[in-house]
C-alpha positions in Angstrom: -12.4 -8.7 -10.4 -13.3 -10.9 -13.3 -11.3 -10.9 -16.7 -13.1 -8.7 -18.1 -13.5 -6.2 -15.5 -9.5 -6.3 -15.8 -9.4 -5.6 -19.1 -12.4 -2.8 -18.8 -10.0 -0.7 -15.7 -6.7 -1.1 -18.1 -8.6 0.1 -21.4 -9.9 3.3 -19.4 -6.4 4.3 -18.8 -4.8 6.3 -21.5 -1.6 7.4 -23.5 1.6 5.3 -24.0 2.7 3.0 -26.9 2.7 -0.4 -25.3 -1.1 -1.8 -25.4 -1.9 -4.5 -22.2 -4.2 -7.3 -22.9 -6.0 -9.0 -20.5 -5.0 -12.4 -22.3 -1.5 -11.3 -23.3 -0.5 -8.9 -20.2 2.2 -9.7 -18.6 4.3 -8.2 -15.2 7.8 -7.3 -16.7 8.5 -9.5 -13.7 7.2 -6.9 -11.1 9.5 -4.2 -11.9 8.9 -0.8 -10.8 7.9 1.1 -14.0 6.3 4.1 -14.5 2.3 4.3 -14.5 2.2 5.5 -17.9 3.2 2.5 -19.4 0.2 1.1 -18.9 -2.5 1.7 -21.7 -4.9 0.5 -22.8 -7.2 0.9 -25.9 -6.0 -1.6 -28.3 -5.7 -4.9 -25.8 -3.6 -6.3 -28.8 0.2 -5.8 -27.6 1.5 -8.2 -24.6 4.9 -7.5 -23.2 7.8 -9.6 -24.5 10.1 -11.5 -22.6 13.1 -13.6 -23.9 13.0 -14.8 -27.2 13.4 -18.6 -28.0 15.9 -20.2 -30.7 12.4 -21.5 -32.8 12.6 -19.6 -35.7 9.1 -19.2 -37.9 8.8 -20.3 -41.5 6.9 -17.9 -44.2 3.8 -18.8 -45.7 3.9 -16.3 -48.6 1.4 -13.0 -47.3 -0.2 -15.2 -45.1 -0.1 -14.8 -41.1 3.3 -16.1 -41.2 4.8 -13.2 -43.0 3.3 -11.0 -39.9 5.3 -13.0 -37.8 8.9 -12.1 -35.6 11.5 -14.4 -36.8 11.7 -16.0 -33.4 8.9 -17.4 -31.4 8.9 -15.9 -27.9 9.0 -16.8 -23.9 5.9 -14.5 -22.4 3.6 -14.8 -18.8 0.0 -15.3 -19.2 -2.2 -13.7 -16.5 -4.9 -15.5 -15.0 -7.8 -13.5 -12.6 -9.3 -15.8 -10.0 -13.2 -14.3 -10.4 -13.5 -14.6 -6.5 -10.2 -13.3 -4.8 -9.2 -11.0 -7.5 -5.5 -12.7 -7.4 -3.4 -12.2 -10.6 -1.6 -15.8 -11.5 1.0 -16.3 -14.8 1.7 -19.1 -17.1 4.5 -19.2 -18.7 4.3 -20.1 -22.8 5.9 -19.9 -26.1 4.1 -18.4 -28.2 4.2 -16.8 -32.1 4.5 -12.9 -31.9 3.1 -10.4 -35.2 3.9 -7.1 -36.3 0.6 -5.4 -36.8 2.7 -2.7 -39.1 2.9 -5.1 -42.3 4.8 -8.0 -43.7 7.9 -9.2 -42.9 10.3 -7.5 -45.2 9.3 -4.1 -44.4 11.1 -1.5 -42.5 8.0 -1.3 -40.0 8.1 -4.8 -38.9 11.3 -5.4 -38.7 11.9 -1.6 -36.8 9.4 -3.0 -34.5 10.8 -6.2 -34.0 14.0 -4.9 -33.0 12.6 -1.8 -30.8 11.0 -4.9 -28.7 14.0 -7.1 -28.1 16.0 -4.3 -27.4 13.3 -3.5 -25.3 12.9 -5.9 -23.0 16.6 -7.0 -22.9 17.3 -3.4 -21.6 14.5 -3.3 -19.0 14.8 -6.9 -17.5 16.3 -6.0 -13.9 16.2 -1.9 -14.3 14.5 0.2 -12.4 13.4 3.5 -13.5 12.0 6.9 -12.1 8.0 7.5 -11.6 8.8 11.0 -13.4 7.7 10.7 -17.1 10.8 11.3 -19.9 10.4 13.8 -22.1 6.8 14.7 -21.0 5.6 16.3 -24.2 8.7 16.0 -26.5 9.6 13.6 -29.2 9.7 10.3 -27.4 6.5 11.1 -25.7 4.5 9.1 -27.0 6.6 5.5 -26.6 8.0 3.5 -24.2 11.2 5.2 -23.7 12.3 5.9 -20.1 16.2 7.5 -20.2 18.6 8.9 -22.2 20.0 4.9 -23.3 16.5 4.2 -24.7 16.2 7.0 -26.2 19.1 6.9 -28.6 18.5 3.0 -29.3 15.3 4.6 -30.5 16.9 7.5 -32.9 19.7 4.5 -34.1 16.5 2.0 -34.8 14.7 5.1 -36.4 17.9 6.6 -38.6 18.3 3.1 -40.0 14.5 2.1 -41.5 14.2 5.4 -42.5 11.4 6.0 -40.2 9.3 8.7 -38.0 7.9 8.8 -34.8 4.1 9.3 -33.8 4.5 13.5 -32.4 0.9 13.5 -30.5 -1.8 11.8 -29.8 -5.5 12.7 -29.6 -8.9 11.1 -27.9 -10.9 9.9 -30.2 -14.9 9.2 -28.1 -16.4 6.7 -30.0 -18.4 5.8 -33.0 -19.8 9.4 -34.0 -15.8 10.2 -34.0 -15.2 7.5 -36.0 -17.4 8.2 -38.2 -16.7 11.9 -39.1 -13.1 10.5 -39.5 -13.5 8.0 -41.7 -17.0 9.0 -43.2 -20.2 7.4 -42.5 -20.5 4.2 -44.6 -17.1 3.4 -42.2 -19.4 1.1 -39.6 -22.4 -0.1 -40.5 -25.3 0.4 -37.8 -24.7 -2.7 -36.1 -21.1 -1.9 -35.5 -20.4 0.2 -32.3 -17.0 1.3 -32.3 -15.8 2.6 -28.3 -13.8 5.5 -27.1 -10.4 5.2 -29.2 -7.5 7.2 -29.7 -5.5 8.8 -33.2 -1.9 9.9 -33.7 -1.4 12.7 -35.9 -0.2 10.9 -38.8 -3.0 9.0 -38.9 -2.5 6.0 -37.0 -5.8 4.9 -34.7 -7.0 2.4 -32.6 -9.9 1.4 -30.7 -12.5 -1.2 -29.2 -15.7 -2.2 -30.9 -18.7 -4.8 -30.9 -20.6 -5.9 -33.8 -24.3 -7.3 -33.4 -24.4 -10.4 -35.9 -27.4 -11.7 -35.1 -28.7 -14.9 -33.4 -26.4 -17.6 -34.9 -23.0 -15.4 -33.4 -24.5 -12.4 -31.1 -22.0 -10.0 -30.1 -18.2 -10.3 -31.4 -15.8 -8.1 -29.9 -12.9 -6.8 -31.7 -9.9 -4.4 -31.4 -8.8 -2.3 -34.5 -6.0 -1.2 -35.4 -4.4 0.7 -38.7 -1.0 2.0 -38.5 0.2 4.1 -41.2 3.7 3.5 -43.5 6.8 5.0 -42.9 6.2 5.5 -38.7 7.6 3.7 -36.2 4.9 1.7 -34.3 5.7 -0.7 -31.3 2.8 -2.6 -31.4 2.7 -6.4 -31.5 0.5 -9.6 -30.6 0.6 -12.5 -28.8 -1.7 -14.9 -31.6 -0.6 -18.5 -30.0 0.6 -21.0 -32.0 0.1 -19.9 -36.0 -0.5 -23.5 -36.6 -4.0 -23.4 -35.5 -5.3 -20.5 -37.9 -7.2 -21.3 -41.3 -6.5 -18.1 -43.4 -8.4 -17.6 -46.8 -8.7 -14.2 -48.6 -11.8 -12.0 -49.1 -13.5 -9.1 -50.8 -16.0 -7.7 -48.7 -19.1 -6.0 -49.7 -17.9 -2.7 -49.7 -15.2 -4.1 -52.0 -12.1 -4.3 -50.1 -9.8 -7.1 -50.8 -8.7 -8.5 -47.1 -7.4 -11.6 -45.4 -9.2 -13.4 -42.8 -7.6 -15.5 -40.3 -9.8 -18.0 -37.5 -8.0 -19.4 -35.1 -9.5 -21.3 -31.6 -10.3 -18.1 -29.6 -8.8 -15.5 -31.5 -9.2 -14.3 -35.3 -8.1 -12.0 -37.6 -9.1 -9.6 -40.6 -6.1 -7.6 -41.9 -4.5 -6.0 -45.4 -2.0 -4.5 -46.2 -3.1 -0.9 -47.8 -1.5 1.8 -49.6 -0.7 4.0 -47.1 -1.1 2.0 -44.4 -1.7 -1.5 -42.4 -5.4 -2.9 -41.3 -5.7 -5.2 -38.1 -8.8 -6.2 -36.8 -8.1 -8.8 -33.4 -11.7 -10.8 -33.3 -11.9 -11.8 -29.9 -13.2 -15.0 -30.5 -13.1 -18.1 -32.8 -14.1 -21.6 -33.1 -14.3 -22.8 -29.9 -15.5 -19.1 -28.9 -14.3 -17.1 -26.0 -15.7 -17.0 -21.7 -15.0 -13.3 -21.4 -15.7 -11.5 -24.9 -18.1 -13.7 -27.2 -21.7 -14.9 -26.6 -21.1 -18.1 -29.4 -18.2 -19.2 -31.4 -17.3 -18.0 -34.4 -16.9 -19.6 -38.2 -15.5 -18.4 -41.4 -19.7 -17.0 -42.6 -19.3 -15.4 -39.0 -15.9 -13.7 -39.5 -16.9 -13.0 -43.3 -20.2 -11.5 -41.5 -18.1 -9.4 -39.3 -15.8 -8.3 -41.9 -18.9 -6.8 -43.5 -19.5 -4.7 -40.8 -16.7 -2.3 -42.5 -15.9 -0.1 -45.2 -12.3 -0.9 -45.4 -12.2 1.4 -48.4 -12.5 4.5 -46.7 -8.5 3.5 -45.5 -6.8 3.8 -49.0 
């Protein structure tokens, strides 16, 4: 099974709040969870393990202010294209909230969700029967009555809510009659994707951008304000990422992040927070890009949007 094929079997499973990436995905140390914590649209959110004393300095709203305040300890999977065999590497690597900046009450509810998180489940095990099927913690990561309150304490204290259900979304026509239809142009496909009922989406895409980049793959993401979203990614080492902002054509103001394999196109809305993961970059990607990618690429791609349709 190659990498991508890996990545293809988790995205076709469905409904929980942690995302696996094929890049990012890592074991929680072969513990025996329950199935449905593994999801799979978004591909942006790898499992956390300890965090490290490295603490991240701020770049005023740049990718810095996405970040945790600690780097963190995670595995990084590696397929063998002819056995199939799963290997890990461990790395420290920069972490960011794709709920906004920060200072906000998403980030920093998300931040502490996750270390809470995986302090509490190092060395558990837990039941195969789902907790709560159907009921308010349905839809997240919580698997007894402990997690459950650290949840309601992390909630009470941001001032937050929780996502109640969540909805299949089947591709770009859906999309579309969400959003309206100058949302992708018609060289942007965006895949089978999922919706919360405050708003909150996500799903898979491609954009056609012609011969000098082919095909980029991305993964979008926009989370709404005042929710409680556990959703974070692994972007490497923030060091290696020019950022620069942009108005597209459409006329939304965004930032644009390329990095070696991985960008970024993101803002920070009115009612809500825009991530796009680009999987590819400079020195372009084996599994999801055709050529690399530079800043007229990602500009290229960002056109592919009408961001405006958002706020």
């Amino acid at each position: 099974m190659s990498n991508k094929d890996l990545y293809r079997e988790v995205f076709s499973q469905v409904h929980t709040s942690v995302r696996i990436n094929v890049e990012d995905y890592q074991t929680m140390k072969k513990q025996h969870f329950p199935a449905r914590t593994f999801v799979a649209l978004a591909a942006i959110v790898t499992l956390l393990a300890a965090m490290t004393a490295t603490a991240v300095a701020l770049n005023i709203f740049g990718l810095r202010d996405l970040a945790f305040p600690e780097r963190t300890s995670i595995q990084v999977p590696h397929v063998d294209e002819e056995t199939g065999d799963i290997s890990y590497e461990d790395r420290v690597v920069d972490m960011i909230s794709l709920q906004g900046y920060g200072d906000t009450p998403e980030n920093q509810a998300c931040a502490e969700w996750e270390q809470f998180y995986y302090e509490y489940t190092a060395g558990r095990r837990f039941s195969n029967d789902i907790y709560d099927e159907g009921g308010k913690y349905s839809e997240y990561p919580v698997y007894d009555d402990t997690m459950a309150a650290r949840m309601d304490e992390i909630v009470d204290k941001y001032g937050l809510k929780l996502h109640r259900t969540m909805e299949d979304v089947p591709g770009r026509e859906a999309w579309l009659e969400r959003f309206g239809p100058t949302f992708l142009s018609e060289m942007n496909v965006g895949f089978y994707g999922y919706a919360y009922d405050d708003g909150t989406c996500a799903f898979d895409g491609e954009a056609e951008l012609g011969s000098d980049y082919g095909v980029v793959s991305y993964q979008f993401r926009y989370t709404r304000k005042g929710y409680l979203d556990v959703v974070a990614l692994n972007v490497g080492d923030l060091r290696d990422y020019q950022e620069w902002d942009y108005r597209t054509q459409s006329g939304a103001a965004v930032k644009l992040s390329l990095g070696p394999h991985r960008s970024f196109i993101w803002a920070d809305l009115e009612e809500g927070f825009l991530f796009v993961n680009v999987l590819n970059g400079t020195q372009g990607d084996d599994t999801f890009a055709e050529l690399p990618l530079d800043q007229a690429g990602l500009e290229a791609l960002a056109n592919q949007f009408d961001f405006t349709v958002l706020s």
